[in-house]
MMTF fields as JSON, N, C-alpha, C and O atoms, coordinates in Angstrom:
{
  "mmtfVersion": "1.0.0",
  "mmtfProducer": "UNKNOWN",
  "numBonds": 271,
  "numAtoms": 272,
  "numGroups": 68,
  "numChains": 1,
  "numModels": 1,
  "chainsPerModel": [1],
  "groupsPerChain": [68],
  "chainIdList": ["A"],
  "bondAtomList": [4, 2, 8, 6, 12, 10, 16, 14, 20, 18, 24, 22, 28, 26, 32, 30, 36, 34, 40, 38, 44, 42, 48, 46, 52, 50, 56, 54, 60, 58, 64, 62, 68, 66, 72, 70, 76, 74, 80, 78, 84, 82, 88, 86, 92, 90, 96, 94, 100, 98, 104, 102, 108, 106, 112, 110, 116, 114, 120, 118, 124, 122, 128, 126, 132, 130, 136, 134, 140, 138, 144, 142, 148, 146, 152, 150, 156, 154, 160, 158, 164, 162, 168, 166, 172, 170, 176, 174, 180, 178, 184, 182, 188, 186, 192, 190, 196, 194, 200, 198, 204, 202, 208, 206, 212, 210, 216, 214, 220, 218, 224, 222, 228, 226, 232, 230, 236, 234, 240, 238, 244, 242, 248, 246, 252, 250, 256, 254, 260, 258, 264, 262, 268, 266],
  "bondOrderList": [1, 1, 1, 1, 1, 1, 1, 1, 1, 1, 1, 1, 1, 1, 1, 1, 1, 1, 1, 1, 1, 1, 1, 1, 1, 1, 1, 1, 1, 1, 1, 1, 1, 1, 1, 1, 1, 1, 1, 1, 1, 1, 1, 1, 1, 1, 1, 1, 1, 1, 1, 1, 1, 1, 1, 1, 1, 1, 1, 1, 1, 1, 1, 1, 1, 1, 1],
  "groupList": [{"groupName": "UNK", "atomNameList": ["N", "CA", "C", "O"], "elementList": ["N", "C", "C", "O"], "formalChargeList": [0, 0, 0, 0], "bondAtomList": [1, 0, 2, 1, 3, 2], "bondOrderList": [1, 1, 2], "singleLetterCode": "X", "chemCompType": "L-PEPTIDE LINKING"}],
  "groupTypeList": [0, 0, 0, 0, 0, 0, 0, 0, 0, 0, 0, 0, 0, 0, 0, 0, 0, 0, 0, 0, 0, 0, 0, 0, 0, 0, 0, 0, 0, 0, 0, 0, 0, 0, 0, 0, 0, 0, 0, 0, 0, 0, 0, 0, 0, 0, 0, 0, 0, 0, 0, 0, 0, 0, 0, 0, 0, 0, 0, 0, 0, 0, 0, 0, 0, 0, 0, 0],
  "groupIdList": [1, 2, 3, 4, 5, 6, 7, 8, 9, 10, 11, 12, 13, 14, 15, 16, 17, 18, 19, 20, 21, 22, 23, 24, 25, 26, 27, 28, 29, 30, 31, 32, 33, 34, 35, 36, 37, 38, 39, 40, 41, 42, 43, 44, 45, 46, 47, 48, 49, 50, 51, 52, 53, 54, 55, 56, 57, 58, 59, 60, 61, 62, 63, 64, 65, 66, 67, 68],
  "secStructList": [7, 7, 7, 7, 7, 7, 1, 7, 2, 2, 2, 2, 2, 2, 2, 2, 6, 2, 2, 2, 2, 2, 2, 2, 2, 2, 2, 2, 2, 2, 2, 2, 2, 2, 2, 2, 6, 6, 6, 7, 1, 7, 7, 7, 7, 7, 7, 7, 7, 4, 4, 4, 7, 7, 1, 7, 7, 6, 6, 7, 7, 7, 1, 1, 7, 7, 7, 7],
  "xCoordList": [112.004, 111.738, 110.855, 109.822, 111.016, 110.684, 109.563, 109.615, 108.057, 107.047, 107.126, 108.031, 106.273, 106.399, 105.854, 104.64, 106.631, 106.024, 104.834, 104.627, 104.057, 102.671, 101.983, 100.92, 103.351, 102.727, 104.355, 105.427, 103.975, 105.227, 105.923, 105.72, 106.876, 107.629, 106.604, 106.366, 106.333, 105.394, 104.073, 103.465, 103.786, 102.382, 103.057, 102.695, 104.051, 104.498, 105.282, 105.398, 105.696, 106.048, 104.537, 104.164, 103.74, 102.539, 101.669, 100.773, 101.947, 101.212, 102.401, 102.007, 103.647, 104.397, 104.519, 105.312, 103.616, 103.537, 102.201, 102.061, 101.416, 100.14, 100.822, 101.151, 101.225, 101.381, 102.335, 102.513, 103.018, 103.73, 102.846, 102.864, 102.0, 100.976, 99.929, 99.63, 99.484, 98.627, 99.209, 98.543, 100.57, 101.304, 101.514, 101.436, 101.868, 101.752, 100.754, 100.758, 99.499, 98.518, 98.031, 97.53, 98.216, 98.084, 98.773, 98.11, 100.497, 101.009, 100.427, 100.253, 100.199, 99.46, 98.117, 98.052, 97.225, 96.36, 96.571, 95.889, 97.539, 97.914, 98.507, 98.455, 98.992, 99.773, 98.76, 99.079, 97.386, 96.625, 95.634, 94.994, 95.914, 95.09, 95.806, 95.227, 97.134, 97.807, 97.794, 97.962, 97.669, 98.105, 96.853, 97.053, 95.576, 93.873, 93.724, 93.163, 94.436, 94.477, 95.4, 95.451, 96.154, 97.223, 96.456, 96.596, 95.846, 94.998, 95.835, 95.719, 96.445, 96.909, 96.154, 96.428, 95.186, 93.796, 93.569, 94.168, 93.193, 93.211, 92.468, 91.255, 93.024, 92.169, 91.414, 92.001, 90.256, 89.425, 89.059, 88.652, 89.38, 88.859, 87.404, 86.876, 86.893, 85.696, 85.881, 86.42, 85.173, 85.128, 84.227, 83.044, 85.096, 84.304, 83.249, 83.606, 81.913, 80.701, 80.253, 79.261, 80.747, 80.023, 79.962, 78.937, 80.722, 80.913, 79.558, 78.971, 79.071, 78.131, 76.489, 75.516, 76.271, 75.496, 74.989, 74.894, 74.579, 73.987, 73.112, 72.759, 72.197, 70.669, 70.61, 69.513, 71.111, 70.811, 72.144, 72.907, 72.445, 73.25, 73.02, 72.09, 73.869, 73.492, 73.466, 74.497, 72.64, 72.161, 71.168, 70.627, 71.082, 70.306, 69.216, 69.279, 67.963, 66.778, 66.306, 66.29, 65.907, 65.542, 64.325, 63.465, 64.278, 63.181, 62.526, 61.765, 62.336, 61.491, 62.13, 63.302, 61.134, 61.415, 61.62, 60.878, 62.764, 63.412, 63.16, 63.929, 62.504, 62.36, 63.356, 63.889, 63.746, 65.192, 64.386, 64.867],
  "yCoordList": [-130.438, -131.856, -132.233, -131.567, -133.186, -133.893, -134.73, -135.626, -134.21, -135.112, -136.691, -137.013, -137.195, -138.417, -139.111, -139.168, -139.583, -139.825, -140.959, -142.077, -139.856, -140.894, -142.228, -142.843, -142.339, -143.039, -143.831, -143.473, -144.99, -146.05, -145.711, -144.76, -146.74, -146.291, -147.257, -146.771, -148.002, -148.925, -148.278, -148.479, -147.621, -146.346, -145.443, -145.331, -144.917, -143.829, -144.568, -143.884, -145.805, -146.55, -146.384, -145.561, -147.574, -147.046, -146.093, -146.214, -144.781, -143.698, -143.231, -143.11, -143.006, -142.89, -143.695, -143.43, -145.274, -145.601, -145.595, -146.117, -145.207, -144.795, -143.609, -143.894, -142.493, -141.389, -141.531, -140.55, -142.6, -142.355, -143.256, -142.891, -144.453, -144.348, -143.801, -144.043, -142.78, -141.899, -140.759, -140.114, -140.597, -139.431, -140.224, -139.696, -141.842, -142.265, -142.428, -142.256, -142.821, -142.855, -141.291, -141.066, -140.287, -138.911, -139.088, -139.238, -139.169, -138.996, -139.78, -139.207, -140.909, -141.845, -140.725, -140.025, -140.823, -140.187, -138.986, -138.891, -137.981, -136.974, -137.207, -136.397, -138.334, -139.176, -139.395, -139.272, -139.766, -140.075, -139.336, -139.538, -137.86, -137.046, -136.084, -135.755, -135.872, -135.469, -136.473, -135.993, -137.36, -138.244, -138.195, -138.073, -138.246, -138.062, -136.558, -136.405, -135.383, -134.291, -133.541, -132.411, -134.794, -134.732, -135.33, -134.796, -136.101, -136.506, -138.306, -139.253, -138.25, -139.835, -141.219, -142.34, -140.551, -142.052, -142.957, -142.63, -143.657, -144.691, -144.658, -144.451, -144.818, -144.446, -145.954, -146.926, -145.708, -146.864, -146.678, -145.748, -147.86, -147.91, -148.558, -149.244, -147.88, -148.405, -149.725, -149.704, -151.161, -152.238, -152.202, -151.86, -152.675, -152.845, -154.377, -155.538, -153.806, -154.978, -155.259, -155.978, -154.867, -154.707, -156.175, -156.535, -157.281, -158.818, -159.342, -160.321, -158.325, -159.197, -158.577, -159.282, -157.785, -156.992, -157.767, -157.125, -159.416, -160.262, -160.514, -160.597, -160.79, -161.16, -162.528, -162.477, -163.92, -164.957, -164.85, -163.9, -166.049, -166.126, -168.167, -168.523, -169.326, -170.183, -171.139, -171.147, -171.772, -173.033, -171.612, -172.092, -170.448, -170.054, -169.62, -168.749, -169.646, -169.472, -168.154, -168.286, -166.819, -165.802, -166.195, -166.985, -165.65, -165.865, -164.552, -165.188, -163.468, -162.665, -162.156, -161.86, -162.145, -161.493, -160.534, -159.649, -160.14, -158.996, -158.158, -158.4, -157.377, -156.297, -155.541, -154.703, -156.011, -155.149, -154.8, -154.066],
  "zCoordList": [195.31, 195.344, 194.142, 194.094, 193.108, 192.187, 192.572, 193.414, 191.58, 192.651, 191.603, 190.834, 191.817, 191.825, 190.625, 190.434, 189.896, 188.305, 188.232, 188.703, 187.213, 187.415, 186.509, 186.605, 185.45, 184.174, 184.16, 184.649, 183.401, 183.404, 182.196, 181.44, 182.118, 180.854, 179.595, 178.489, 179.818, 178.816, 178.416, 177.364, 179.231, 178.822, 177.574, 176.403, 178.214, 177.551, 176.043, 175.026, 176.093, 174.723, 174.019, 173.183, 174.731, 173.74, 173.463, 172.628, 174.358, 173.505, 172.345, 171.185, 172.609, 171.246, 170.397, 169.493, 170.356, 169.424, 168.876, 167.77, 169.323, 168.568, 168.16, 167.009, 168.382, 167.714, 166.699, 165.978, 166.482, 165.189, 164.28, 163.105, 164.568, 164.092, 162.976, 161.806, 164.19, 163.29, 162.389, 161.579, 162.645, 161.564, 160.575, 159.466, 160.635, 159.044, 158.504, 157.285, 159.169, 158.372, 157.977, 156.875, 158.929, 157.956, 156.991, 155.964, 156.791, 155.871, 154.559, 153.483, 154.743, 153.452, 153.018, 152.008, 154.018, 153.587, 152.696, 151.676, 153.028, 152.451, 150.907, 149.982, 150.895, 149.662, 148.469, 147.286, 148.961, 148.389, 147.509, 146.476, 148.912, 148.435, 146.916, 145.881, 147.312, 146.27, 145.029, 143.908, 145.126, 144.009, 143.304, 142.095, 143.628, 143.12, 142.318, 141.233, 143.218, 142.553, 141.533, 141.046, 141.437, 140.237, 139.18, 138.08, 139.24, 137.842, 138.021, 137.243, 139.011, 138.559, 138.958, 139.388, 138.604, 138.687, 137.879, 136.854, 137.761, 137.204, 135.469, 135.476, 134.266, 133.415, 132.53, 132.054, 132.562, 132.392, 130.675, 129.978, 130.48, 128.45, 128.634, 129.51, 127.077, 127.252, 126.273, 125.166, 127.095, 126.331, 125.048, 125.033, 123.8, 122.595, 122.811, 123.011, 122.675, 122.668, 121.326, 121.212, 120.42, 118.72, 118.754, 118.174, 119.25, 118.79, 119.209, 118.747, 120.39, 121.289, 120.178, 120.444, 119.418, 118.934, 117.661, 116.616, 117.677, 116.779, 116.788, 117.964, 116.018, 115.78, 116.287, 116.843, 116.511, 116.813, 117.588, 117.412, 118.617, 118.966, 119.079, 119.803, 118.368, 118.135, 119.403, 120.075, 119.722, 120.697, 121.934, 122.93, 121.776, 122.342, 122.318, 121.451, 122.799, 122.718, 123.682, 124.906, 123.009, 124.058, 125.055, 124.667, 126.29, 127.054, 126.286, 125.558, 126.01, 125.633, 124.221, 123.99, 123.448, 122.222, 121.889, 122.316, 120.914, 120.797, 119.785, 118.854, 119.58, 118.012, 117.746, 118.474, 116.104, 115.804, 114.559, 113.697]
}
């Protein structure tokens, strides 16, 4: 004799849908992690400031004075 089932079918939808869930977000995670240890990060230039590197700059007045 078959005892008597204890969980609905709508329980059992949403625990299999949390569990597919969390296997995609492993899988991303895992995606991510490979992709960081491949070197495919992001590569950042350094901004040229030489324009900004002037002795006066005109209509402005320093609050503290500068020794060059």
């Amino acid at each position: 004799m078959a005892g008597k089932k204890k969980t609905t079918f709508a329980k059992l939808n949403r625990e299999a849908k949390v569990r597919e869930k969390r296997q995609a977000k492993t899988m991303r995670k895992e995606d991510r992690q490979r992709e960081g240890d491949a070197g495919g990060g992001i590569d950042h230039e350094v901004e040229d400031l030489s324009h900004l590197d002037v002795a006066d700059v005109e209509g402005v007045v320093p609050d503290v004075p500068v020794d060059r």
